[in-house]
C-alpha positions as CSV (number, residue, x, y, z in Angstrom):
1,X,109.9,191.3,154.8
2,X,111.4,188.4,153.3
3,X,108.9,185.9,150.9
4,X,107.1,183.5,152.8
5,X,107.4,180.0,150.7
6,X,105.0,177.5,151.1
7,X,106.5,173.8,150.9
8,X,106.4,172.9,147.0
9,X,103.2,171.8,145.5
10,X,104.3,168.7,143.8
11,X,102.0,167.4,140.7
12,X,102.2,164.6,139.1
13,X,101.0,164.4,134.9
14,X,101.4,160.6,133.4
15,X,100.5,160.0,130.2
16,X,99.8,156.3,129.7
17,X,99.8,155.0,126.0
18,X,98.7,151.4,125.5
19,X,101.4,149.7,123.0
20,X,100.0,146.7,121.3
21,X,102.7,143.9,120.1
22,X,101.1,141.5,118.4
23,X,102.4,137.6,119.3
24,X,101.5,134.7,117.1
25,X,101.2,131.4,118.0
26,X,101.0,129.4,114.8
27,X,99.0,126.2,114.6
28,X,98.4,123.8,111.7
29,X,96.1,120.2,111.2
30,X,96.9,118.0,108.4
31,X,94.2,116.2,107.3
32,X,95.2,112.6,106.1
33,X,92.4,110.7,104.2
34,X,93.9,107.2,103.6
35,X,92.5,104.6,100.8
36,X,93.3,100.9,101.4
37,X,92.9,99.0,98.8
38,X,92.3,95.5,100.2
39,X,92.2,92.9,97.1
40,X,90.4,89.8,98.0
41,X,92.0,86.7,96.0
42,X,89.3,83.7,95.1
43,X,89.5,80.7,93.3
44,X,86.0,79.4,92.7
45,X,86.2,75.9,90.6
46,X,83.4,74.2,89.5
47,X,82.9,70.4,89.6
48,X,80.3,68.3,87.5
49,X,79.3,65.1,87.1
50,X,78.2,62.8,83.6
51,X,76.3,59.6,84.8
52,X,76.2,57.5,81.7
53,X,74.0,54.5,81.3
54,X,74.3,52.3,78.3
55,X,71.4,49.7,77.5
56,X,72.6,46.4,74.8
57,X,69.9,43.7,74.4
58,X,70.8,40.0,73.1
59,X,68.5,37.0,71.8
60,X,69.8,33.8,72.5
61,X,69.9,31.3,70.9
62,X,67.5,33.6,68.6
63,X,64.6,36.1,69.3
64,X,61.7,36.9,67.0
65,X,62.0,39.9,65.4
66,X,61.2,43.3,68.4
67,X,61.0,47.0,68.0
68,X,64.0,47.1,70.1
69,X,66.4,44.9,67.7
């Protein structure tokens, strides 16, 4: 007799392989620290003040002698 085929038996075999790329997504902070240097201008001026008194003592026509002649 002729062979008897049975319809094909059909397996599959995957292999799967896990293929890391690596991406980069680059970042960057800059820090500023900033100094101001604020200069403050002043003019102080002073002021003062003399008071002057003067004193001048006269006999007339004549006074007897004083302490304060």
């Amino acid at each position: 007799m002729p062979a008897q085929y049975d319809p094909v038996n059909h397996n599959t075999s995957f292999t799967g392989q896990d293929v890391f790329v690596p991406v980069v997504h680059p970042s960057h902070t800059t820090n500023v620290y900033q100094k101001n240097y604020k200069y403050m201008h002043s003019f102080p001026h002073t002021e003062s003040l003399v008071c002057q008194e003067t004193h001048q003592h006269f006999c007339v026509p004549s006074c007897p002698p004083r302490p304060w002649c």
